[in-house]
C-alpha positions in Angstrom: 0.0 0.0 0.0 2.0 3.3 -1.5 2.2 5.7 1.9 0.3 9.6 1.7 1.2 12.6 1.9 -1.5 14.3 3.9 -2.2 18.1 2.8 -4.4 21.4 3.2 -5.1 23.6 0.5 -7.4 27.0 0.8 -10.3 27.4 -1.3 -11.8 30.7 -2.8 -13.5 31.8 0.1 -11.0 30.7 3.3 -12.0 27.2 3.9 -8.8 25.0 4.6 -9.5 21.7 2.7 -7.5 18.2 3.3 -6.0 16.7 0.7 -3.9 13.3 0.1 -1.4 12.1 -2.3 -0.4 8.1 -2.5 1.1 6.0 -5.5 3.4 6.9 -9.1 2.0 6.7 -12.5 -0.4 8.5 -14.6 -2.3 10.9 -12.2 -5.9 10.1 -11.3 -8.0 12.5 -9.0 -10.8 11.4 -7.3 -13.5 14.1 -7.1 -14.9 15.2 -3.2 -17.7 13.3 -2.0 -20.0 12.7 0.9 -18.5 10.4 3.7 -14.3 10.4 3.6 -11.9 11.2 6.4 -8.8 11.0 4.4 -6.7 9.4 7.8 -9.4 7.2 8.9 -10.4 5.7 5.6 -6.7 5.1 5.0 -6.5 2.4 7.3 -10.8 1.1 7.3 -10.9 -2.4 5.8 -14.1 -1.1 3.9 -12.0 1.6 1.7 -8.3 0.6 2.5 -9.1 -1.6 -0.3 -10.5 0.8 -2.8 -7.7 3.1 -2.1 -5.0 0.6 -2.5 -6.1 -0.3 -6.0 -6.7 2.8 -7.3 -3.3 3.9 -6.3 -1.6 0.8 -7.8 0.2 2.1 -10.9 -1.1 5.9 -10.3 -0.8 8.9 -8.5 -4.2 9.4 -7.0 -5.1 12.4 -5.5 -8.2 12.3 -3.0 -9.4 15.2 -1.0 -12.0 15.6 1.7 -15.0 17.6 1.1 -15.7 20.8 3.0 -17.5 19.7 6.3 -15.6 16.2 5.9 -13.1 14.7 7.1 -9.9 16.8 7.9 -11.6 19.5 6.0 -13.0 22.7 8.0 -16.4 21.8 9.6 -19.0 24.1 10.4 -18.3 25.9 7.5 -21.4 28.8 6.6 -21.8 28.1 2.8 -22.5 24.0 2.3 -24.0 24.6 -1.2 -23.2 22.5 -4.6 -21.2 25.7 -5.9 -18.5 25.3 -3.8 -17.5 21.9 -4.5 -16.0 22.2 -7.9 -14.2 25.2 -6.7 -13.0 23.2 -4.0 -11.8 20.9 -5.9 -9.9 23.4 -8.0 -7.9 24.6 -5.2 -7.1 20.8 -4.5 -5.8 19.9 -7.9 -3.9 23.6 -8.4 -2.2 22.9 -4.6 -1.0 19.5 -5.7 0.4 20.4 -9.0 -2.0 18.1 -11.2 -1.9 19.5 -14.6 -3.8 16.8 -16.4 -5.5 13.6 -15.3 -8.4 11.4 -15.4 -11.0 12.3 -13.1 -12.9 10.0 -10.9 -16.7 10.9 -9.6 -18.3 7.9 -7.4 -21.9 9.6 -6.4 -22.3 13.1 -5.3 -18.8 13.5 -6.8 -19.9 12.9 -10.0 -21.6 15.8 -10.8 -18.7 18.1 -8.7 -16.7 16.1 -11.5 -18.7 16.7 -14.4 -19.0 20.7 -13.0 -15.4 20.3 -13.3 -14.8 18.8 -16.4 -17.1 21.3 -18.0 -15.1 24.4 -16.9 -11.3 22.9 -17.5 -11.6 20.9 -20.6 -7.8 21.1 -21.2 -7.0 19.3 -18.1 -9.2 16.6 -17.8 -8.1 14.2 -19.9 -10.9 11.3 -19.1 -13.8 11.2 -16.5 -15.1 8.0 -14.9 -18.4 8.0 -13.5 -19.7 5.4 -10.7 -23.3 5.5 -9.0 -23.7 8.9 -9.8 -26.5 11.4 -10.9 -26.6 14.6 -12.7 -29.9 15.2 -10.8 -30.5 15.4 -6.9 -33.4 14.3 -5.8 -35.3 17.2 -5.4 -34.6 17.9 -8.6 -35.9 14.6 -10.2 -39.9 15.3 -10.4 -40.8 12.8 -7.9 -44.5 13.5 -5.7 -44.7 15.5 -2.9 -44.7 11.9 -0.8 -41.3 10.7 -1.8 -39.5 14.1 -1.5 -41.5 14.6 1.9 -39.8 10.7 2.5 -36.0 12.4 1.9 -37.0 15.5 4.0 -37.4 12.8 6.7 -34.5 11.3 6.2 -32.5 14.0 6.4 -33.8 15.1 9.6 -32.8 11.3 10.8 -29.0 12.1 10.0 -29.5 15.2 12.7 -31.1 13.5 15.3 -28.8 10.5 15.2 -25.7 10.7 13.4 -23.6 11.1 16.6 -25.2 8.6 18.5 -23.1 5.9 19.8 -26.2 3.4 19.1 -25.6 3.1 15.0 -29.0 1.9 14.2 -30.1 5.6 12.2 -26.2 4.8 10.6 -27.1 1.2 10.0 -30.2 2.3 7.7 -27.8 4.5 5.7 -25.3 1.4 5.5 -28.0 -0.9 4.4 -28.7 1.9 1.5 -25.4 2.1 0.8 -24.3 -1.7 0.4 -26.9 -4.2 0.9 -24.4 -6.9 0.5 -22.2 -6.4 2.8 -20.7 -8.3 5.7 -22.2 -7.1 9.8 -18.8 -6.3 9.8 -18.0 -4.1 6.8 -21.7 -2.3 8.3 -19.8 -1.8 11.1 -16.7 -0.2 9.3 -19.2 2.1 7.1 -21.1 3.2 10.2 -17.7 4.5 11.8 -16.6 5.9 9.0 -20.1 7.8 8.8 -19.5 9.2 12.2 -15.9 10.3 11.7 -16.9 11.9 8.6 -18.7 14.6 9.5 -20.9 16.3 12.7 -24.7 15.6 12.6 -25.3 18.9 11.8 -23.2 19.1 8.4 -23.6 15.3 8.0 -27.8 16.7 7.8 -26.8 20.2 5.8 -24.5 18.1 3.3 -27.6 15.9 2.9 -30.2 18.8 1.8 -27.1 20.5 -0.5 -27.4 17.6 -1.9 -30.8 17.4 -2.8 -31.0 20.2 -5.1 -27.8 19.2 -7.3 -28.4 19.8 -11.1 -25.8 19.8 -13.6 -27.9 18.5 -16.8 -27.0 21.5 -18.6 -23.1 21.5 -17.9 -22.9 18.1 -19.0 -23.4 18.5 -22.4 -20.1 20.3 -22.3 -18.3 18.0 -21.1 -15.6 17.2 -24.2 -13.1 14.2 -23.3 -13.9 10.2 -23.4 -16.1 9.7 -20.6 -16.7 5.9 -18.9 -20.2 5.8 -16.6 -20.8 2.7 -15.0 -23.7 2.0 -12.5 -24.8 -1.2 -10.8 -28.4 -2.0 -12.3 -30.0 -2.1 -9.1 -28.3 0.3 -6.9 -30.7 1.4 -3.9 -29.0 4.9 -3.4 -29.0 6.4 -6.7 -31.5 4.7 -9.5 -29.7 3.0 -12.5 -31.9 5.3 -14.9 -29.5 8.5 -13.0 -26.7 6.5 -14.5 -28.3 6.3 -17.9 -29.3 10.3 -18.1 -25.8 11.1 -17.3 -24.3 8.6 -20.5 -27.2 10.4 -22.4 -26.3 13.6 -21.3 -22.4 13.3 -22.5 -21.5 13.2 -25.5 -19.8 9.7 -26.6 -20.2 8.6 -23.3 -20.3 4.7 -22.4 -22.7 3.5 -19.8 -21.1 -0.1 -18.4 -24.0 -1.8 -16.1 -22.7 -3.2 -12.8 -24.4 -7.0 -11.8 -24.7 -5.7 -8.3 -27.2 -3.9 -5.5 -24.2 -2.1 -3.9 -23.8 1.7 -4.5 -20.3 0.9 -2.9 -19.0 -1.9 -4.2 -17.8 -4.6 -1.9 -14.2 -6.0 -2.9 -15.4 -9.3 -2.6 -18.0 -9.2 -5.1 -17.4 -9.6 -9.2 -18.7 -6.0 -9.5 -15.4 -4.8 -7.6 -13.0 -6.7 -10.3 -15.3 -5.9 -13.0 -15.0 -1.8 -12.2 -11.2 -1.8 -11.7 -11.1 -3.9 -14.5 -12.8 -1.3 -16.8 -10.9 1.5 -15.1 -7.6 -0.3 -16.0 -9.3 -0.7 -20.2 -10.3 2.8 -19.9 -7.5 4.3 -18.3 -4.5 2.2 -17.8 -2.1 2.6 -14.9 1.5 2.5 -14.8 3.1 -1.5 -14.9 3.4 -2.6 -11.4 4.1 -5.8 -9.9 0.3 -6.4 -9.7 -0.4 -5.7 -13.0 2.3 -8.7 -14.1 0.3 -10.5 -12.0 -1.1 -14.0 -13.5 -4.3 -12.7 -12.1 -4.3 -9.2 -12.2 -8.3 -9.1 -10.9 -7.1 -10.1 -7.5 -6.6 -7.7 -5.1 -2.9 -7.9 -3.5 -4.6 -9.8 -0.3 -6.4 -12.4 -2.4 -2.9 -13.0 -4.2 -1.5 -13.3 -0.7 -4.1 -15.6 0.0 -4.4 -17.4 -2.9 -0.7 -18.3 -3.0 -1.4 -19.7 0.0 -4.0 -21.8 -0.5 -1.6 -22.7 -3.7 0.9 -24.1 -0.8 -1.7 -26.4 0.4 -2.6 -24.8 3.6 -6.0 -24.8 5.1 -8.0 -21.3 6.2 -6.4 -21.6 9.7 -3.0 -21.8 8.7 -3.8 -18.5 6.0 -5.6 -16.6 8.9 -2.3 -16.9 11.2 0.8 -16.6 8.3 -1.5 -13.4 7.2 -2.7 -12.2 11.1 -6.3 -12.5 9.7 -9.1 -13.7 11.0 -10.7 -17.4 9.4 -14.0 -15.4 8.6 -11.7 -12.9 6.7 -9.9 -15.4 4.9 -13.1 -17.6 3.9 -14.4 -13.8 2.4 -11.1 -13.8 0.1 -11.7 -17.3 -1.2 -15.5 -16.8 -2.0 -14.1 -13.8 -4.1 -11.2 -15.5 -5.3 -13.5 -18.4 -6.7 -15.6 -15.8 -8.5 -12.9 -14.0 -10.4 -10.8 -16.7 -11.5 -14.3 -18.8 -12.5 -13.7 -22.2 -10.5 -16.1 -24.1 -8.2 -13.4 -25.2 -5.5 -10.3 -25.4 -3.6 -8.6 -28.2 -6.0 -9.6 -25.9 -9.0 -7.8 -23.1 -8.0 -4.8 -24.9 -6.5 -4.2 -26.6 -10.1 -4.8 -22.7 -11.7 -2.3 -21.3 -9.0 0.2 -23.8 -9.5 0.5 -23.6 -13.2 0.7 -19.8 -13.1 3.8 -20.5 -10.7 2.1 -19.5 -6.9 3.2 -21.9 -4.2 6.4 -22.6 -4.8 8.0 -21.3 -1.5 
């Protein structure tokens, strides 16, 4: 996992924002979203391995909204017009001149803002789970939007709580799929993120994003991939925005996850696309037999390779067996075999488990 460099920029109007630099290669920024704490996230099993892959072969930038994070909280103006500009300050601190640029939901449309106003520095834009439209701005009845209102005045009342059952509804949204455990790591990382009150003023900002007609002006190769039946942000917002862009392609995700879990095939299949789309420097993971592993499954799958049994993985690798048995259920999926034996005869005659 490359090390970061942990920074603060200053944005138009005096708000200090964090920053973080990790990896070498071609530079890749991701754009500011809801629900990052730059230190914390760094070492979160739920994001430690999102971070570590998107840094493998590139120089990733990633910043912390305003409100977020290591960014200033409390901050008067929360509104979607500071976010691009935000993000300006970011990329001009840390000496980016031209990159791909990364949106993964409310970030999205700060990216697209982006994109729209510096054409000769973004070179490509990848979309995940994100929408052009908030969801006040969507034409839904007065029921559902008076549904939204309600949850937002959940995130107030309980986003500080040390019981994390108001976080837990907001995991479940987030990643159906997931492990009690990785619920547990999102609901921490929710409270870390930001106060209740921002956490609840971020949330409303958010409603009345709309950057339909900026996207349109939007002039380098564009990648939008959504998972068909994402619970946070409709697969049709995924659609509008490929519509919206011109030559834009729309890849659909086999998944209900707005965050994608690392052990499912939607994971692979992203970083897989990303790699297509924009590739990343050679690293020893990318000469990797099995490059859709992440650098634990190798670790793991090497040692299943050996012969060894899930105890024996958890203690070489200080991991716990239920850990491990996650890695192998993944494992299976990507490499597209039914068992252990399977993937011991694969690992063996790419050359694992030889020491």
């Amino acid at each position: 996992m490359p090390a970061q460099a942990i920074q603060f920029c200053t944005s138009h109007d005096g708000t200090r924002i964090a920053y973080a630099v990790s990896g070498s290669g071609p530079a890749l920024v991701r754009a500011p979203h809801w629900l990052t704490h730059l230190e914390y996230e760094f070492s979160n099993p739920l994001w430690r391995p999102w971070i570590e892959a998107l840094a493998n072969g590139r120089h990733l930038l990633r910043m912390d909204a305003r409100a977020c994070g290591l960014s200033d909280r409390g901050v008067p103006d929360l509104s979607f017009a500071q976010s691009p500009r935000d993000l300006e300050a970011a990329v001009d601190a840390a000496g980016f001149e031209a990159f791909t640029l990364f949106g993964h939901s409310q970030g999205a449309a700060i990216a697209i803002e982006y994109a729209a106003r510096h054409p000769g520095r973004v070179e490509k834009l990848v979309i995940l789970g994100g929408y052009a439209r908030g969801v006040k701005r969507r034409g839904y009845p007065p029921e559902r939007v008076a549904e939204f209102d309600a949850l937002a005045q959940l995130v107030e009342a309980g986003w500080g709580r040390d019981d994390p059952t108001y976080r837990n509804l907001f995991s479940m949204q987030f990643m159906p799929g997931a492990t009690l455990e990785q619920i547990n790591r999102m609901s921490e990382v929710q409270r870390a993120s930001s106060t209740p009150r921002d956490a609840a003023r971020l949330v409303r900002s958010y409603y009345e994003i709309d950057v339909t007609a900026s996207a349109p002006e939007v002039k380098c190769p564009t990648l939008v991939l959504h998972a068909r039946n994402d619970r946070r942000v409709p697969f049709e917002e995924g659609r509008l925005i490929a519509s919206l862009i011109p030559s834009a392609r729309l890849i659909p995700l086999e998944t209900d996850n707005h965050i994608l879990l690392p052990q499912e095939p939607a994971f692979a299949q992203f970083f897989e696309a990303l790699q297509a789309f924009a590739p990343a420097a050679a690293t020893d993971a990318a000469r990797s037999p099995f490059p859709a592993l992440t650098k634990r499954e190798a670790e793991v799958l090497d040692h299943i390779a050996r012969g060894q049994d899930n105890a024996q993985i958890a203690a070489h690798l200080d991991l716990s067996e239920k850990t491990v048995r996650n890695n192998i259920t993944s494992i299976f999926d990507k490499l597209g075999v039914e068992n252990r034996s399977q993937a011991i005869v694969l690992a063996r005659e790419s050359g694992l488990g030889r020491t």
